[in-house]
N, C-alpha and C positions, 0 to 999 in steps of 0.2 A: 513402162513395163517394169514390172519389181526382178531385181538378181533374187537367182532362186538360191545364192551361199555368197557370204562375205567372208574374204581372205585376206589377209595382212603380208601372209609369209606361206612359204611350201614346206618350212620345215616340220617334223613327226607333233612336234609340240605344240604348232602355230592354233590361234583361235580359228573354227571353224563356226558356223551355223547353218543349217539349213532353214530355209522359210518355208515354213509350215504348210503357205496357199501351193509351192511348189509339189507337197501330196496330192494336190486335186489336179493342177494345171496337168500334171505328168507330162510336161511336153521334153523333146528331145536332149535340151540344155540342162532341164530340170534330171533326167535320168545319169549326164555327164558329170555332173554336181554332185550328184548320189555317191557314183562310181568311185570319183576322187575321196571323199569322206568317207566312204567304205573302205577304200585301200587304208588310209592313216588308221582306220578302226584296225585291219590286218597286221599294219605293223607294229602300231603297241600291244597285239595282243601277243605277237613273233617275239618282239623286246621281253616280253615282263614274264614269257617262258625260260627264256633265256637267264634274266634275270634270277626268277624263281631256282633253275637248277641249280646258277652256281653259287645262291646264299642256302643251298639247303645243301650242299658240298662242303661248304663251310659247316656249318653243324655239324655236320659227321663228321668232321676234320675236327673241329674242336671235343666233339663229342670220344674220339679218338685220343687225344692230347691230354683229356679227362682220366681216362682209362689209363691211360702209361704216367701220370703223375700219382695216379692212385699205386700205380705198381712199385714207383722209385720210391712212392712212401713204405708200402709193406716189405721190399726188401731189404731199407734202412734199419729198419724194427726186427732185424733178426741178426744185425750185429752184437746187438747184446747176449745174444746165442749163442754164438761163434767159442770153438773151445782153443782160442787161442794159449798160447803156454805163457803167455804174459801180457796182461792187458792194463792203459793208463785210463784211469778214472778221465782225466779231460776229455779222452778222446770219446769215450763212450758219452759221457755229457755232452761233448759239441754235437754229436749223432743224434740224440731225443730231441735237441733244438731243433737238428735240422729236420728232423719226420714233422714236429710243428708247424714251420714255415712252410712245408710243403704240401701239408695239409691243408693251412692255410689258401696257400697258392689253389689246391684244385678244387676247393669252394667257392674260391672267383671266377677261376676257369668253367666251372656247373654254372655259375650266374650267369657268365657272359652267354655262354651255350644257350641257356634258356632265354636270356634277353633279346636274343639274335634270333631265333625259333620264334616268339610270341611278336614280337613287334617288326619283326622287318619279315622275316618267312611266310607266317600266318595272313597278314593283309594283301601280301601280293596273292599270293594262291585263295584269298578269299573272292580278290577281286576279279581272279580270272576266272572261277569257277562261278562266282555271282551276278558280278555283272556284264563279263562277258558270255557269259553263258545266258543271262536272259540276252543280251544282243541276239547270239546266235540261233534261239528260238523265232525272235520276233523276223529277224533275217528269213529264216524258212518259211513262216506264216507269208512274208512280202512278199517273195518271189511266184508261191502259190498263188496267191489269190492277184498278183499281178499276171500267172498264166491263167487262171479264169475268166479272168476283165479281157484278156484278150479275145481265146476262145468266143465269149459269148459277141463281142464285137463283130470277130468277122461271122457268125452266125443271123446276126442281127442284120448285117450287110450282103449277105447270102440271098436272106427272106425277101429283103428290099427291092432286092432287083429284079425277084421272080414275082408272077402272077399266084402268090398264094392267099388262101382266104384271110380273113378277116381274124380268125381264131388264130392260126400258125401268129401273124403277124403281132399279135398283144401278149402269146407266149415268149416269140424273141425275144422284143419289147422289155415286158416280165423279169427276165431272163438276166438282157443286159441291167437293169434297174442294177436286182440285188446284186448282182456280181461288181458293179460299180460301187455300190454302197459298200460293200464289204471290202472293196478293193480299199478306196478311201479313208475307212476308217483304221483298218490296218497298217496304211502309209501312214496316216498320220501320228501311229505309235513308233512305229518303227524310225520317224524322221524324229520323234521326240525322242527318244532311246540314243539317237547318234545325238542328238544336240545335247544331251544332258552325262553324254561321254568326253564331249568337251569341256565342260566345266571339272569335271571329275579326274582327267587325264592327268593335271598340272598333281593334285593331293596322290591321287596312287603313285606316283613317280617320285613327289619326296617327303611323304610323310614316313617310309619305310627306310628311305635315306637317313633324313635325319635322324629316325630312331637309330639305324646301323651305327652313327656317331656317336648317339649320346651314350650307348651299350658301354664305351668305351671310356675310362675314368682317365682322361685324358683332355682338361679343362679348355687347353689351347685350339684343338681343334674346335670348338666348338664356337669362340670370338670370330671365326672367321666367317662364319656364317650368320 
């Protein structure tokens, strides 16, 4: 008898797969199977919300940080305005350096802001709205057309047991066919949509990472990975 999912470990990360025949067998184990690989779908979608808010907090934190070094520069740049009763040429010169450097500075601080937005904000949120959002499409299609396949079963089981004609009984029949068909092919997108969450799961998780790091002109961290 084929396992309807092979497991390594329990952890969020761990490889799952479901087996494919286990969309037709639909038998009790095979629904058990589902369950658990449905939850880990739940929890990294729980994680990568989580995730998502507090690097897009960061943005507006830097984005924040942006704004108040743009400010320490234009109120440097009004020293020279200033109607002091005696003023030393150095010091007014060391001041236009420093509006420089700190001009400087909020030009890096706009990069990182935007590095951090495009490469690590943008793909999580692409990925929850993407592909977890067709997940949770094909998730409503299952469960529907798994409450039809049912329905028509115990209808078909209804008919069975009664003395009805010939016509009732090839309507059931009928009945249960396409709802089965339909059930089936639907499972079997929906168990392909989890299985291909799997492979996917390990790149959403640190392709977004590592970009956070590389954001960062900070070469050491980067050796360690």
């Amino acid at each position: 008898r084929r396992i309807a999912v092979v497991s390594k470990s329990t952890d969020m990360t761990s490889g799952r797969r479901l087996d494919l025949t286990g969309a037709l067998e639909d038998t009790p184990q095979t629904r058990r199977c589902l369950a658990t690989v449905d939850r880990d779908a739940d929890a990294l979608r729980h994680y990568l919300y989580g995730l998502q808010d507090a690097v897009r907090a960061m943005v507006d934190t830097q984005n924040r940080v942006c704004e108040a070094t743009a400010g320490l520069a234009q109120h440097l740049t009004k020293y020279a305005q200033q109607d002091f009763t005696e003023k030393e040429d150095c010091v007014t010169d060391a001041v236009e350096k420093l509006v420089e450097n700190v001009n400087e500075l909020k030009g890096w601080q706009e990069m990182l802001a935007v590095q951090i937005d495009q490469a690590v904000l943008k793909p999580v949120s692409d990925f929850l709205a993407d592909d977890l959002g067709e997940l949770d499409e094909q998730k409503d299609l299952f469960e529907m057309a798994s409450a039809e396949h049912e329905s028509a079963m115990v209808k078909y089981s209804r008919v069975s047991k009664k003395r009805e004609t010939e016509k009732v009984r090839f309507e059931a029949n009928a009945d249960l066919y396409i709802a089965r068909k339909k059930f089936h092919e639907i499972a079997l997108q929906y168990y392909s949509a989890l299985n291909a969450l799997q492979y996917k799961r390990k790149l959403c998780l640190l392709n977004p990472l590592v970009a956070f790091i590389l954001s960062f002109p900070i070469s050491k961290w980067v050796t360690k990975y």
